[in-house]
TORBA-655166 format. One record per residue (C-alpha): residue in one letter; x, z negated, y; residue number from 1. Coordinates in Angstrom, 1 decimal, decimal comma. Each point is the difference from the previous one (the first is absolute). Example, Ala and Ser with C-alpha at 12.3 -4.5 7.8 and 13.67 -1.06 7.14 Angstrom:
NODE   rest        x        z        y    nr
NODE      A     12,3     -7,8     -4,5     1
NODE      S      1,4      0,7      3,4     2
end
This chain:
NODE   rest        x        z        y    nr
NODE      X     16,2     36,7    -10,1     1
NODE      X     -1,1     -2,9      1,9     2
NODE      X      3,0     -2,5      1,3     3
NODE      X     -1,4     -3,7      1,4     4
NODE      X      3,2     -2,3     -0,1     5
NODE      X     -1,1     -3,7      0,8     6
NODE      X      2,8     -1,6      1,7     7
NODE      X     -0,4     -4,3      0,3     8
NODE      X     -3,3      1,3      0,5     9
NODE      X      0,0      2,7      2,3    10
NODE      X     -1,9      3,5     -0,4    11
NODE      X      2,7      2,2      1,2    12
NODE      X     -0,8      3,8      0,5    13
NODE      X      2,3      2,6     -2,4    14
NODE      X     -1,0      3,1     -0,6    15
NODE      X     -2,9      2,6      1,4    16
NODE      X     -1,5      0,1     -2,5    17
NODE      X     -0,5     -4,4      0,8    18
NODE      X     -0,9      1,3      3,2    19
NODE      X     -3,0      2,2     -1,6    20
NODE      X     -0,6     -2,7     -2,5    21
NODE      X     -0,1     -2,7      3,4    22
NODE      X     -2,6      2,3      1,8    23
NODE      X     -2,6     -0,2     -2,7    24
NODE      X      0,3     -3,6      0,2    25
NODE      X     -0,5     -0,5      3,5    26
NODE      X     -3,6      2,0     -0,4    27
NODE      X     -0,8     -2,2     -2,7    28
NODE      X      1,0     -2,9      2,2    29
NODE      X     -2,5      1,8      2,9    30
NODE      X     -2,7      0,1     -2,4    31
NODE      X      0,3     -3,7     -1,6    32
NODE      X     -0,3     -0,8      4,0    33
NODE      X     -3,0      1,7      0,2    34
NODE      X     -1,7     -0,8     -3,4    35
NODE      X      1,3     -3,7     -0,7    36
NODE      X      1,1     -1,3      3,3    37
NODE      X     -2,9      1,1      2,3    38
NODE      X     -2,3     -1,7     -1,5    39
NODE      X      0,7     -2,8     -0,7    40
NODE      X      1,2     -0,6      3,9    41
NODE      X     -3,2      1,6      0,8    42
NODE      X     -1,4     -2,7     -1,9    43
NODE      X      2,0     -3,0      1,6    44
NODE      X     -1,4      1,4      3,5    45
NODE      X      2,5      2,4      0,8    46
NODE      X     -0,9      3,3      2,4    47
NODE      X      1,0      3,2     -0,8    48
NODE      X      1,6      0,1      3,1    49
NODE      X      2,3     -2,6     -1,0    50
NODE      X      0,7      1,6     -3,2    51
NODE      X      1,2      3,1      1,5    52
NODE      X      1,8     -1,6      3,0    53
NODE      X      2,0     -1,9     -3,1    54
NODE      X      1,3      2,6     -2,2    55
NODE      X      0,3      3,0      2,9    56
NODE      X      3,2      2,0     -0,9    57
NODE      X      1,1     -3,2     -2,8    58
NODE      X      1,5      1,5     -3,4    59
NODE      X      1,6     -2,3     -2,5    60
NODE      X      3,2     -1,5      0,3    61
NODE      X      2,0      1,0     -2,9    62
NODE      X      2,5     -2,0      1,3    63
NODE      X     -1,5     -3,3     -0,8    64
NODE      X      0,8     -2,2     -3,1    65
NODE      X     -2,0     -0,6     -3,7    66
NODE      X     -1,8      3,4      0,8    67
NODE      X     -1,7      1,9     -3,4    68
NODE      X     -1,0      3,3      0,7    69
NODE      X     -2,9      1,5     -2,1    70
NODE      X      0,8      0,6     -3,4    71
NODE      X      3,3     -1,5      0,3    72
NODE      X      1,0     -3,0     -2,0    73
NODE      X      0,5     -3,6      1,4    74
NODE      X      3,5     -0,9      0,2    75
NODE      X      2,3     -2,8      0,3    76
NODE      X      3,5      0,5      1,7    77
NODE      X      2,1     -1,5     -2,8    78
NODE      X      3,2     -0,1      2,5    79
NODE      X     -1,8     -1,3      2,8    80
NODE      X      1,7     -3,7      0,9    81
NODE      X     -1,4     -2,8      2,7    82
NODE      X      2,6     -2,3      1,9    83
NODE      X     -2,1     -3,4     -2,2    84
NODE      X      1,6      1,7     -2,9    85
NODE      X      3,4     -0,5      1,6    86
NODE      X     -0,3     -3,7      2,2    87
NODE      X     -3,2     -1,0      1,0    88
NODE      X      2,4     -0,8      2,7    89
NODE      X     -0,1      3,4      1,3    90
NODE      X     -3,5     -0,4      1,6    91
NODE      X      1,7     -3,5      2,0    92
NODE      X      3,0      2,3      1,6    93
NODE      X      1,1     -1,5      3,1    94
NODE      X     -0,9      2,5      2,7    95
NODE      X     -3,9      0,3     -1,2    96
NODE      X     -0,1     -3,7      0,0    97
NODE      X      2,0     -0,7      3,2    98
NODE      X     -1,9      2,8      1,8    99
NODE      X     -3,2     -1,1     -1,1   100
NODE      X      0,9     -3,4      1,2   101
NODE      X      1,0      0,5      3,0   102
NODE      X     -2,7      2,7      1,3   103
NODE      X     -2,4     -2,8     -1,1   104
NODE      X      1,3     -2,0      2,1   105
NODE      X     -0,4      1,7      2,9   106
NODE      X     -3,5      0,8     -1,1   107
NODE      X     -0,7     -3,2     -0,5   108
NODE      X      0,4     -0,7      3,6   109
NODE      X     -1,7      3,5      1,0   110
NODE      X     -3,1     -1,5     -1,6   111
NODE      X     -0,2     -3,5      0,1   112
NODE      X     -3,6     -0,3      0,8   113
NODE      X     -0,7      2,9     -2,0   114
NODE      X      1,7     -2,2     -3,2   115
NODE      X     -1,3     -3,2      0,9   116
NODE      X     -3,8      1,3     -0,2   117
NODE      X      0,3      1,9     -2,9   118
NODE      X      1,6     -3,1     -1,9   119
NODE      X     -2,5     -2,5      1,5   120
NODE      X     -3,2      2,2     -1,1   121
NODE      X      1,7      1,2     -3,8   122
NODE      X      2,5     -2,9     -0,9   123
NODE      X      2,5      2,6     -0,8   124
NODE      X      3,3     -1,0      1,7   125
NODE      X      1,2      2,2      2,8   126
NODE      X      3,5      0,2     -1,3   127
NODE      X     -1,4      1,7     -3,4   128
NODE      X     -2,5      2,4      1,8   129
NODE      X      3,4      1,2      2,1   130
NODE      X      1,8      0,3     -2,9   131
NODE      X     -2,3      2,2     -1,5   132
NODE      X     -0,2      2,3      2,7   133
NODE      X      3,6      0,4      0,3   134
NODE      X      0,2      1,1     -3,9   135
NODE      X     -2,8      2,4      0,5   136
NODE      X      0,4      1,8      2,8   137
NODE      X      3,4     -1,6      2,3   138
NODE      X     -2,3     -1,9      2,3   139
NODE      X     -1,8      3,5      0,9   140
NODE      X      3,4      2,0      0,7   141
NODE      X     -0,1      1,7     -3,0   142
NODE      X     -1,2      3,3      0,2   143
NODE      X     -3,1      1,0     -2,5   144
NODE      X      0,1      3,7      0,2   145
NODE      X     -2,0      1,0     -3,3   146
NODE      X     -3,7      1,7      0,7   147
NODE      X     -2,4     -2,6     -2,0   148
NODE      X     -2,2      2,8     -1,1   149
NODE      X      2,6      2,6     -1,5   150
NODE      X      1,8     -2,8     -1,7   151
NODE      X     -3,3     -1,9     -1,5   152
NODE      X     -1,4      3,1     -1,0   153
NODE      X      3,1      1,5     -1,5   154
NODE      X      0,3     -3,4     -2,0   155
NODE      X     -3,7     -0,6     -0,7   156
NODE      X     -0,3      3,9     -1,3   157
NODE      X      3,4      0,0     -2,5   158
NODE      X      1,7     -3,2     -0,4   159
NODE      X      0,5     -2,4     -2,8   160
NODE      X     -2,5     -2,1      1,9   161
NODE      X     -2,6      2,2      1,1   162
NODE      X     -2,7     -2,2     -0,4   163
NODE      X      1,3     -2,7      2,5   164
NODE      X      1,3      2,5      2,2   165
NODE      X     -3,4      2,1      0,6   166
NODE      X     -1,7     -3,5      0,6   167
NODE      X      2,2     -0,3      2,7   168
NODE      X     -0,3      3,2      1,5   169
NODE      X     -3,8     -0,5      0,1   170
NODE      X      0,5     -3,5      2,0   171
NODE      X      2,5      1,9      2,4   172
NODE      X     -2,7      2,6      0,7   173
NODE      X     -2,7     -2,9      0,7   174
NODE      X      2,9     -1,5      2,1   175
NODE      X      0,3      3,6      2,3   176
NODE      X     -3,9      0,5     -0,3   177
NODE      X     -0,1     -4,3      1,9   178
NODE      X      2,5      1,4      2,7   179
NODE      X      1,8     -2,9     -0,9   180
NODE      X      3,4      2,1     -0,3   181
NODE      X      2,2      1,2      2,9   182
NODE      X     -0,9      3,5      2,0   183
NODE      X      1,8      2,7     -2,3   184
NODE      X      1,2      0,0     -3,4   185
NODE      X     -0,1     -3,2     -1,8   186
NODE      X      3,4     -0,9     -1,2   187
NODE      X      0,9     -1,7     -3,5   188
NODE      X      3,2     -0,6     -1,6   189
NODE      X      0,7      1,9     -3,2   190
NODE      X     -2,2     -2,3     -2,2   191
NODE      X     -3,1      0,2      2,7   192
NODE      X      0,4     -3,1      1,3   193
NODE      X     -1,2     -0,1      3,7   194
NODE      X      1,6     -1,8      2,7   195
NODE      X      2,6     -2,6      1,3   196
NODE      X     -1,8     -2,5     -3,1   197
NODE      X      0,1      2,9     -2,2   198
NODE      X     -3,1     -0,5     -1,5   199
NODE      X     -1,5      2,6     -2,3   200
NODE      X     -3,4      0,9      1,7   201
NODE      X     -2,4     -1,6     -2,7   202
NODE      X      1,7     -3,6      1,8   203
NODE      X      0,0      1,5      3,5   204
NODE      X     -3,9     -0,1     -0,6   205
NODE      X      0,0     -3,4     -1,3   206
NODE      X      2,9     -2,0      1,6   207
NODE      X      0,8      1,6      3,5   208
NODE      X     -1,1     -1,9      2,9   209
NODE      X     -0,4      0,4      3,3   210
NODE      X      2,6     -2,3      1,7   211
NODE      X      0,1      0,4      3,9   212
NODE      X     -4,0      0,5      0,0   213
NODE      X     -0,2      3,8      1,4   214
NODE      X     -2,3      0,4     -2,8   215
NODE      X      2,2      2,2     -2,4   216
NODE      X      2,4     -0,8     -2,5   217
NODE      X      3,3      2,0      0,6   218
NODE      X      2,2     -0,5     -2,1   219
NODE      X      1,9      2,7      1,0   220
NODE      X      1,5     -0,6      3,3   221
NODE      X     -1,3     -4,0      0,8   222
NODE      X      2,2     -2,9     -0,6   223
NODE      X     -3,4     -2,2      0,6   224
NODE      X     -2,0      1,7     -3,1   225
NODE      X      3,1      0,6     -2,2   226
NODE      X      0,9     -3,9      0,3   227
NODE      X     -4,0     -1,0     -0,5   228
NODE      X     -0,3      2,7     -2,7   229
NODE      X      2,9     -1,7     -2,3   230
NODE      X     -1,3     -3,5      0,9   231
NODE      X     -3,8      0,9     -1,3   232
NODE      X      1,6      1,8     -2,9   233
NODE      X      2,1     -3,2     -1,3   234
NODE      X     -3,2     -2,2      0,7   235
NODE      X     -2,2      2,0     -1,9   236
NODE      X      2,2     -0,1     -3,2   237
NODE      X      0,1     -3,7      0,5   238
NODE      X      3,2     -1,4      1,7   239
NODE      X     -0,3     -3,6     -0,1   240
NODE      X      0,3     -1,6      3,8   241
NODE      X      2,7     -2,2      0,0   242
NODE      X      2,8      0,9     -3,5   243
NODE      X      2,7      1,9      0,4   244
NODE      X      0,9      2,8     -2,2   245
NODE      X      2,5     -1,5     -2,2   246
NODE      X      3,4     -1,5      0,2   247
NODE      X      3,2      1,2     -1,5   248
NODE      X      1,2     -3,0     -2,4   249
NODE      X      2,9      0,0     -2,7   250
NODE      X     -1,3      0,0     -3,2   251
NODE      X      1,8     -1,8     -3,0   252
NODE      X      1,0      1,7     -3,5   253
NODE      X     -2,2     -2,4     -1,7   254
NODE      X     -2,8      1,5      2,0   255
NODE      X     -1,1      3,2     -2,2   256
NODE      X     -0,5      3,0      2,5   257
NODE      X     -2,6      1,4     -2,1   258
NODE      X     -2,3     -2,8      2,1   259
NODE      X     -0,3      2,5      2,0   260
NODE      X     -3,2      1,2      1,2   261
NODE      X     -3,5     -0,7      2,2   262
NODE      X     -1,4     -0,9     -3,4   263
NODE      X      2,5     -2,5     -1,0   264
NODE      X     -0,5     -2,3      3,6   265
NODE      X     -0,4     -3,6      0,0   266
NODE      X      0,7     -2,8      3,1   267
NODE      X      3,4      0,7      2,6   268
NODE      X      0,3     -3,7     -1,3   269
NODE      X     -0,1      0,4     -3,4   270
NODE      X      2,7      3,6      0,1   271
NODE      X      2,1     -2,7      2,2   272
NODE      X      0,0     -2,9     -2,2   273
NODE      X      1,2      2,5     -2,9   274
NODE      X      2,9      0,4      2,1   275
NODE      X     -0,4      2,9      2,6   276
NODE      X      1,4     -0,8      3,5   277
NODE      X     -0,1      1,4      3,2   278
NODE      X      3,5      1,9      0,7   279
NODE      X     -0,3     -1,0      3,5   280
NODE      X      0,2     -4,2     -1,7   281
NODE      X     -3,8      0,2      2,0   282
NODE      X     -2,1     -2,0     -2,1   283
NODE      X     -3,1      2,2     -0,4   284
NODE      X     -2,7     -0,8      2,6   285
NODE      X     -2,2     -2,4     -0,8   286
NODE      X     -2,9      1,2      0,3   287
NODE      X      0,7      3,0     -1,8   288
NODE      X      1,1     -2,4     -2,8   289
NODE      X     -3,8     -0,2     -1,7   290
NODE      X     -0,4      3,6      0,2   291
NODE      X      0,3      2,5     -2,6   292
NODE      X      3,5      2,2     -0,3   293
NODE      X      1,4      2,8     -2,0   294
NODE      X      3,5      0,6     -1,1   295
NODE      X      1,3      3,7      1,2   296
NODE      X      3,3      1,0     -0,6   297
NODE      X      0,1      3,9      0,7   298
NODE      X      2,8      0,4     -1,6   299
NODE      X      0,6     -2,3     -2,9   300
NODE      X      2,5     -1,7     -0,3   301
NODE      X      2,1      2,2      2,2   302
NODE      X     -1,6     -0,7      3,2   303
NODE      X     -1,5     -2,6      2,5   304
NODE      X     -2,9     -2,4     -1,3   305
NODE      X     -2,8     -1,0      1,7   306
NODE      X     -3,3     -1,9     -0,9   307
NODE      X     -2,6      2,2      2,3   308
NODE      X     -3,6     -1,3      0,8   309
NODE      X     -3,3      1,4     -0,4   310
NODE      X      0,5      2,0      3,4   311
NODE      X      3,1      1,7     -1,4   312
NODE      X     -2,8      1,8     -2,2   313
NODE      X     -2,3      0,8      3,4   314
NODE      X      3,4      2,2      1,0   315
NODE      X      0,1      1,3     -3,1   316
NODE      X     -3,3      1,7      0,7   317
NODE      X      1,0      2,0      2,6   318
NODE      X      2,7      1,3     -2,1   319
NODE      X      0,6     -0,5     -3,5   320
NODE      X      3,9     -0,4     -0,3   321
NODE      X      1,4     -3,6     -0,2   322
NODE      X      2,5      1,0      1,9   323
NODE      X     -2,3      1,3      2,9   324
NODE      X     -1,4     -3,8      0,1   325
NODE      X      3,4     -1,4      0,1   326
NODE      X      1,4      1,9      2,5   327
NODE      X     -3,4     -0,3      2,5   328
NODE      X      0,6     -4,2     -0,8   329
NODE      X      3,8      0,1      0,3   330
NODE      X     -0,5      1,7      3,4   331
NODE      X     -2,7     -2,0      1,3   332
NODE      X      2,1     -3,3     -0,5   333
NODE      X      2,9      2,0      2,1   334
NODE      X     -2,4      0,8      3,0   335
NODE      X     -1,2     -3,6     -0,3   336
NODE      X      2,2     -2,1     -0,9   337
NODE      X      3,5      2,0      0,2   338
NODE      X      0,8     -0,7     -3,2   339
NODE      X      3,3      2,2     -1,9   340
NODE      X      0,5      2,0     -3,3   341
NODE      X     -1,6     -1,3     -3,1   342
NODE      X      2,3     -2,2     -1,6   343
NODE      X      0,3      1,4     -3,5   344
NODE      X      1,7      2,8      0,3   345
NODE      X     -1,3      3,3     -2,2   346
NODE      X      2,3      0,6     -2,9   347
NODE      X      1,0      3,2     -1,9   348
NODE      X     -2,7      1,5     -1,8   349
NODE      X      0,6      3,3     -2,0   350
NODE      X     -1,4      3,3      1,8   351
NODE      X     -3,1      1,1     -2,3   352
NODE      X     -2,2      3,0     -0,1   353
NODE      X     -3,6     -1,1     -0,1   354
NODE      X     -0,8      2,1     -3,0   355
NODE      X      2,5     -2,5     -1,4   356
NODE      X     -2,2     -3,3      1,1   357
NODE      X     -3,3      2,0     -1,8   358
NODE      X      2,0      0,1     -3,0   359
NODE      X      1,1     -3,4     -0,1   360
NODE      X     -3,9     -0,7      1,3   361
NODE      X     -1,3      1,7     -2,9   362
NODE      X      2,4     -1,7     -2,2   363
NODE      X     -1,2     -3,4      1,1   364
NODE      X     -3,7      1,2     -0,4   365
NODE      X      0,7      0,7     -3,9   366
NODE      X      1,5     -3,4     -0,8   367
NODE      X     -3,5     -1,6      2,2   368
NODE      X      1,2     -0,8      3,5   369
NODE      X     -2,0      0,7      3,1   370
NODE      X      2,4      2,0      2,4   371
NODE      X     -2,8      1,0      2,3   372
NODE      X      0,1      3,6     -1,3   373
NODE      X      2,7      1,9     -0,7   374
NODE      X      0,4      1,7      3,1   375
NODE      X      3,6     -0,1      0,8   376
NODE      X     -0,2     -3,4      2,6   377
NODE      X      1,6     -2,6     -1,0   378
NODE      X     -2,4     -2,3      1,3   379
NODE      X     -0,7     -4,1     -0,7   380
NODE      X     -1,8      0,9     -3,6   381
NODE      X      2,7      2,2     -0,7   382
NODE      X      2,8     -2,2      1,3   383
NODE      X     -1,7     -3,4     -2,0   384
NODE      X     -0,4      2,3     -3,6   385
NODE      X      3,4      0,8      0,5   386
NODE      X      1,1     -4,0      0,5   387
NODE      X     -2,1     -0,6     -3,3   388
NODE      X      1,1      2,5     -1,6   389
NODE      X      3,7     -1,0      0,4   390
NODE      X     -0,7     -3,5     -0,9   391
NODE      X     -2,1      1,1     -2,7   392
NODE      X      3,2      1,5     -0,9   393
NODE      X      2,6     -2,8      0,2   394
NODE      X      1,3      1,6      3,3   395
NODE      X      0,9     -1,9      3,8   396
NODE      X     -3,7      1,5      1,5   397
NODE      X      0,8      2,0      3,3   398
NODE      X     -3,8      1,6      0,4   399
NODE      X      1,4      3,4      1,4   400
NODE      X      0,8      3,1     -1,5   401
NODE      X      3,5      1,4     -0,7   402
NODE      X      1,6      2,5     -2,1   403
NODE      X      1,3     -2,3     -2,9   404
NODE      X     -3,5     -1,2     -0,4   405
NODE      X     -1,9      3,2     -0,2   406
NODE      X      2,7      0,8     -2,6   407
NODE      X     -0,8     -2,5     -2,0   408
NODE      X     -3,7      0,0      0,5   409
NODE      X     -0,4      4,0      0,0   410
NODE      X      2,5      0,4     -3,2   411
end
């Protein structure tokens, strides 16, 4: 009898006859490398030489997460929680937000010039592009130990985005066949992302740059091509030279939160003359006044407030969390501008399961409310439905999940 336990999404190894079950696997995995893989890199350019030199001596990393064997079924841990489920909060705890700071400040001066180039050429502030590359990667000291290959591979032949994943692993091999890769084994994190900008190699072919002109882009071990590479990224999703990000403002309780949104944005002037302020008593700048803002409040009611700009989005492309952007702004301003804690502090909000936010998602869905898919995130869509929903309901809207709610919206 066959025993696979999946474990907050881990493949973990039970019995022999698992071990039997495993070996199968890994020649079907051999095979798909062969038969599906090959050529399509062979089409793209790559050698065979390159091909081989990539996968010598790789099997699959059973180890890694969201992995569906053959002829398994596709699972979702049930009891699997995240820390936004608990506080947003958690992402903002003091020592990744201190350290970042202050390692970018000292990197700051490190790279001066470096900064001061890539910010005149892309219009993307140097304080943001530091930022960035002390979230991804601790400014380079973090080490990335994962072989690209064996985890792309692994991911692109059983995982529940196989798709995506073998795309990738083609535009890694293209990467190894340019020699645009460090001598040796090309490292990844556990997702395949490549580098100190931990970029997944499909934007390593489109976004990384060559910043100290030695005519490769390394983004591996140079500062110079890490720092240009995150500059030409933001620019090429379309930061706007000259906003900021977004100021955190208090917001009043005649001000619905389900205004939340990038879809929902009108003038800074017109969120301000409705009321929202500054909590540093800053009037907002003026020429930022005329532009267009967005109301984002990550965590309803029960957390900080901020009206974000158009660029707050641009960060939101290199990684999809709010709280991602947020943090990457929030720590930019400290480098810069040596600005404290966010003045609205993060209230309680009840531990969930994300299985518990689908439900409620789904819930929503029925009654004609765009969540954004019922996916388990509480997200801006998700957050707004819930606001409406509450005042659709005669109840104070908070416009984040809790256990009362899902109660009464599940029931």
């Amino acid at each position: 009898m066959r025993w696979i336990i999946f474990v907050l999404g881990f493949w973990c190894l039970t019995t022999g006859a698992t071990a039997q079950d495993r070996a199968a696997v890994e020649k079907q995995f051999q095979s798909w490398l062969q038969e599906t893989v090959w050529p399509r890199a062979r089409a793209k350019g790559v050698s065979r030489r390159t091909m081989q030199q990539a996968f010598d001596g790789v099997t699959l990393n059973w180890k890694l997460p969201d992995l569906v064997p053959p002829g398994q079924p596709t699972k979702t841990p049930k009891d699997q929680k995240q820390a936004e489920f608990g506080s947003p909060g958690r992402y903002f705890s003091a020592g990744s937000v201190q350290g970042a700071t202050s390692v970018g400040r000292q990197m700051a001066r490190r790279h001066a010039a470096t900064l001061s180039r890539v910010e005149a050429e892309t219009g993307v502030p140097a304080r943001i592009i530091l930022a960035i590359w002390g979230r991804e990667s601790g400014y380079g000291q973090v080490p990335i130990r994962h072989n690209a290959f064996q985890v792309l591979g692994t991911k692109g032949f059983m995982s529940t985005r196989a798709d995506y994943f073998t795309k990738e692993l083609i535009a890694a091999l293209q990467i190894a066949e340019a020699g645009d890769a460090p001598p040796g084994v090309m490292k990844s994190s556990w997702a395949g992302a490549l580098g100190q900008p931990q970029f997944m190699p499909s934007n390593f072919l489109t976004y990384a740059t060559d910043g100290n002109a030695d005519g490769n882009a390394d983004i591996w071990t140079s500062a110079e091509d890490t720092i240009a590479s995150i500059g030409n990224y933001l620019a090429k999703h379309g930061w706007q030279t000259g906003r900021d990000w977004g100021f955190e403002v208090t917001v009043p309780d005649s001000i619905s939160c389900a205004l939340e949104g990038p879809d929902q944005g009108r003038p800074i002037r017109d969120w301000n003359g409705m009321g929202i302020e500054r909590v540093s008593g800053k009037p907002f700048p003026n020429h930022e006044l005329s532009g267009e803002g967005y109301l984002m409040m990550p965590a309803g009611r029960n957390g900080p407030a901020f009206v974000v700009t158009p660029n707050f989005y641009v960060l939101k492309e290199y990684n999809k969390s709010d709280l991602y952007a947020l943090f990457v702004g929030h720590v930019g301003d400290r480098i810069q501008y040596g600005v404290g804690d966010f003045s609205g502090r993060w209230g309680r909000i009840d531990a969930m399961y994300r299985s518990d936010i689908a439900a409620m998602q789904r819930r929503l869905e029925q009654q004609g409310h765009d969540v954004g898919g019922a996916d388990g995130l509480p997200g801006f869509k998700t957050r707004r439905s819930i606001g409406r929903w509450q005042l659709a309901n005669d109840l104070s809207p908070t416009c984040f999940p809790n256990a009362r709610l899902k109660t009464a919206l599940t029931r």
